[in-house]
N, C-alpha and C positions, 0 to 999 in steps of 0.2 A: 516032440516039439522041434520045429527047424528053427536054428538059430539064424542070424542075421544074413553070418560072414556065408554060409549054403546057397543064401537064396540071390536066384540072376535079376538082375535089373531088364525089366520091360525095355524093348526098344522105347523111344518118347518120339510124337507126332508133332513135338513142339517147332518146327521148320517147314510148315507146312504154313502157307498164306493165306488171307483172306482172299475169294477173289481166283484161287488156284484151282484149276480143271484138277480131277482128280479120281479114280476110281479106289472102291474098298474090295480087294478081293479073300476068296477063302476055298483054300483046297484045289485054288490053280485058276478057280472063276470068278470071274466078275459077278460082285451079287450086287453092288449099288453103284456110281458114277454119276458126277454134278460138278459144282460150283462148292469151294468149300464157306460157307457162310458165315461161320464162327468157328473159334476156337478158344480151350481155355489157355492159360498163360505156360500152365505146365506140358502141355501138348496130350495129358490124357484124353479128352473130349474133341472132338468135333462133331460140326452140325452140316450136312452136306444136302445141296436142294437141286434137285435131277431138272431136266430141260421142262419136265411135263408141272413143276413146279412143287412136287413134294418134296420133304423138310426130313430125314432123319438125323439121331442123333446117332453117334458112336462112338463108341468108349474101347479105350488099348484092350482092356480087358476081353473084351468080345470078341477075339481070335481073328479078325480080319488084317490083311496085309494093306496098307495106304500105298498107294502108289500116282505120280501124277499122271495125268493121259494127255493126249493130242488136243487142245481147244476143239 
């Protein structure tokens, strides 16, 4: 069993805005990029909706890097 004091703390997405262009990458590519539409309080989730109008959610845990992009 891992104790506490072992385990790293997640980056947190909690500095990310409503409203903010943004892409999620993973393994150096871009897999999604939108408008971020929501977010929770703790920065683990967000909800981000691409230009053609679809909605994914994404959670820290889900291995993608947040990064903001050009409007």
């Amino acid at each position: 069993m891992t104790s506490m004091m072992n385990r790293v703390k997640a980056p947190r997405w909690d500095d990310v805005e409503i409203g903010e262009s943004v892409e999620l990458r993973r393994n150096g590519r871009t897999a999604f990029a939108g408008l971020v539409d929501a977010r929770t309080d703790d920065g683990d989730i967000v909800w981000v909706t691409a230009a053609a109008g679809v909605r994914r959610l994404f959670h820290i845990a889900d291995g993608f890097d947040l990064a903001g992009s050009p409007a």
